[in-house]
N, C-alpha and C positions, 0 to 999 in steps of 0.2 A: 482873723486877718493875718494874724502873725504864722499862724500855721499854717496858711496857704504859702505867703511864701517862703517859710523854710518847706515845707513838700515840694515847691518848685525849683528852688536849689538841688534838694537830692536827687530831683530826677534829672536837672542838668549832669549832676558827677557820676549821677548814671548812664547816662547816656553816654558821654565820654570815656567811660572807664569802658560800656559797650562796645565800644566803636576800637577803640585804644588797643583792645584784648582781643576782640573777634577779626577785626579785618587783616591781621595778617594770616590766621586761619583759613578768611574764604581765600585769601591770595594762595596759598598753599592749596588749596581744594582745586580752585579755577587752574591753575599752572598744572596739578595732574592729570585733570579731565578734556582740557583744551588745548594746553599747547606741550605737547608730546616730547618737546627737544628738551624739556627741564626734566624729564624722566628718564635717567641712565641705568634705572632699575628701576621694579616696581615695591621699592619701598617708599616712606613719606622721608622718612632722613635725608636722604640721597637727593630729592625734591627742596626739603628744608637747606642743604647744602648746600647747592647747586646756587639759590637764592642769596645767600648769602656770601659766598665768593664772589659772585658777579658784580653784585649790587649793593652788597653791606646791608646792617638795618634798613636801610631806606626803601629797598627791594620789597619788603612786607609790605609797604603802605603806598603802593599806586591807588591816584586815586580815593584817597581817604578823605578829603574835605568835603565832598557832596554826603555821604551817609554822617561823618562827626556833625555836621549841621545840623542836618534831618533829623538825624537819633537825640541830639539835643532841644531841638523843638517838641519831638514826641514825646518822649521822657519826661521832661519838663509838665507839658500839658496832662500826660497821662497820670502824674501824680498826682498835681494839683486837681484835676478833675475828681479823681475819687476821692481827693482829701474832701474838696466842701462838698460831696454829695454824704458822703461819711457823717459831714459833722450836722448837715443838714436833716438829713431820714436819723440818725443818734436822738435827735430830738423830738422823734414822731411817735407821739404812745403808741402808734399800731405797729411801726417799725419795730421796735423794742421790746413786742412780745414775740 
């Protein structure tokens, strides 16, 4: 019991840490492929830049509370589900050979 929910902690900080680290990536991916006026060149810097004069750190993260949710919920579950299937079939003579 204790180990489900420490697995469901970790896959909260995972999930977060997810979200924290990747969404200003897709934000940089989406602003190259979609909206063409943040592109003065075709490099990512110049993209990355652009972003960041305008809008400061906060420019990365339109729109981040619907996936840091999400990925928190899934995260979460996703761990926690293999942990007690883990600790579960762990204990099945046929599993274990």
């Amino acid at each position: 019991e204790n180990e489900l929910f420490c697995t469901g902690i970790s896959g909260v900080f995972f999930g977060a840490t997810n979200t924290l680290v990747g969404h200003p990536l897709d934000t940089v991916k989406t602003k190259i492929t979609a909206q063409t006026e943040f592109t003065t060149s075709n490099s990512i810097t110049s993209v990355i830049r652009n972003i960041y004069t305008t809008k400061g750190l906060v420019g990365f993260y339109p729109g981040w509370v619907p996936p840091f949710v999400g990925s928190l919920i899934f995260r979460s579950a996703q761990f926690a589900s293999y942990e007690a299937a883990y600790t579960k079939w762990g204990e099945n003579a046929v599993m274990k050979s």
